[in-house]
C-alpha positions in Angstrom: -182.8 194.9 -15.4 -185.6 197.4 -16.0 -186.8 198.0 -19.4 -188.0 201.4 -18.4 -184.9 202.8 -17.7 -183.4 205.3 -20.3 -181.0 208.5 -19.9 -183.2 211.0 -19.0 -184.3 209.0 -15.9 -181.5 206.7 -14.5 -178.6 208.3 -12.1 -174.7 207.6 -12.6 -175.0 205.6 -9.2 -176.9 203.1 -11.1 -174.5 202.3 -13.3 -172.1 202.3 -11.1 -173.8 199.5 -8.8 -175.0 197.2 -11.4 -171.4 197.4 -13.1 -170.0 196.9 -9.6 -172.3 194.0 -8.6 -171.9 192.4 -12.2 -167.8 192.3 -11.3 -168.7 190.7 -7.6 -170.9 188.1 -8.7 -168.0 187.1 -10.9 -165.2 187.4 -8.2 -163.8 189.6 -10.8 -162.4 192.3 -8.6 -158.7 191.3 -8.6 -158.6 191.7 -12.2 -160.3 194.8 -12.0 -156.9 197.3 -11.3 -156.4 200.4 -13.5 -154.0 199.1 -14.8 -156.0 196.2 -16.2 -159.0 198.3 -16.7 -157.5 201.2 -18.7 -155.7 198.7 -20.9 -159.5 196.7 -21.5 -161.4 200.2 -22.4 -158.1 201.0 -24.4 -158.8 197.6 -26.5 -162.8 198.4 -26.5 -162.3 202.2 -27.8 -159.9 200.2 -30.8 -163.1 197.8 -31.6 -165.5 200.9 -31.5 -162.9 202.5 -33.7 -162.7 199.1 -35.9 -166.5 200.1 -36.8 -165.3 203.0 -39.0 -162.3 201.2 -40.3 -161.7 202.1 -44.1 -165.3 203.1 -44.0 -167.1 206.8 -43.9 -170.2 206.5 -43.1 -172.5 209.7 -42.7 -174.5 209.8 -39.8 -178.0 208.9 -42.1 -176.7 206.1 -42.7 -175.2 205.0 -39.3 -179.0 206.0 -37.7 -180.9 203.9 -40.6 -178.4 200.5 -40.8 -180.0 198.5 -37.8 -176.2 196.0 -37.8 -174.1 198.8 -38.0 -175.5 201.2 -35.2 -176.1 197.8 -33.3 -172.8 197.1 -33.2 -171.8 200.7 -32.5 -174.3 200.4 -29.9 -172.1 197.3 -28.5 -169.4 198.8 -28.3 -170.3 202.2 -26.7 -171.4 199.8 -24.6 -168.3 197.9 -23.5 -166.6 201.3 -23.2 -169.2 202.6 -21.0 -168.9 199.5 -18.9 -165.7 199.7 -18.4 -165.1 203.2 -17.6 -167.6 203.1 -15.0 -165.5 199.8 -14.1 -162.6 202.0 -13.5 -164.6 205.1 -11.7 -165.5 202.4 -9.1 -161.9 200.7 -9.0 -160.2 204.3 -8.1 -163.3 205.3 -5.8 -163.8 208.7 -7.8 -167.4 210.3 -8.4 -168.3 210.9 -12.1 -170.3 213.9 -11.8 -167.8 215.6 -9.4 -164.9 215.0 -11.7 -167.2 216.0 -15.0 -168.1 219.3 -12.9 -164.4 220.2 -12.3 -163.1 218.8 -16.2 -165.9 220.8 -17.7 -164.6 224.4 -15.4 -160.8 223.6 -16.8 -162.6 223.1 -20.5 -164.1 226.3 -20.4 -161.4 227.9 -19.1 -159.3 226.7 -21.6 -161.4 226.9 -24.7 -163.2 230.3 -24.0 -166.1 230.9 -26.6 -164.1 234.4 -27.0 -161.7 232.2 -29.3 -163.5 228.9 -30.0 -166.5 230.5 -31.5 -165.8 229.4 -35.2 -166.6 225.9 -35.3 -162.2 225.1 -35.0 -160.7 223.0 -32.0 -157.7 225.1 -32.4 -156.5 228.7 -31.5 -156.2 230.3 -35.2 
């Protein structure tokens, strides 16, 4: 892999070919059926999750602790992986489907009422 490659010059269709030749080198691809890929991010969102466990770290100290935002790092990771794992699996294009979820989310959380910092309608 490139070491040159960071977000603000690598496509989504990257990621989606190395996660989808990573899976064919492997002969992975009958074990990769939504099914078995939501229930693997499902597990790898609990890990990330696991992180925080009984813990509350403030952001300082998640940015300055090399093993925790390593680990962190890890597991954004995995998810990442394996969402892209299941884009490819269902044949759906990210940046189409962000587009569209993005429309309903502004749609449905107008800054007309969602201007105060809440998630909720007060």
């Amino acid at each position: 892999m490139n070491p040159i490659l960071k977000d603000d010059n690598t496509t989504i269709s990257f990621f989606k070919e190395e996660v989808r030749e990573f899976v064919r080198e492997r002969n992975w691809g009958k074990f990769h059926t939504p099914k078995n890929l939501i229930q693997a991010l499902s597990i790898e969102v609990a890990e990330l999750s696991e992180i925080f466990l009984f813990k509350d770290y403030s952001l300082e100290t998640i940015r300055k602790n090399k093993e925790i935002l390593e680990r962190l790092s890890d597991e954004i990771a995995d998810v990442f992986i394996y969402l892209i794992s299941l884009a490819n699996s269902v044949n759906v294009d990210l940046t189409d489907i962000f587009i569209k979820k993005m429309e309903k989310n502004r749609n449905k959380y107008s800054t007309e009422e969602f201007n105060n910092g809440s998630y909720r309608k007060l």
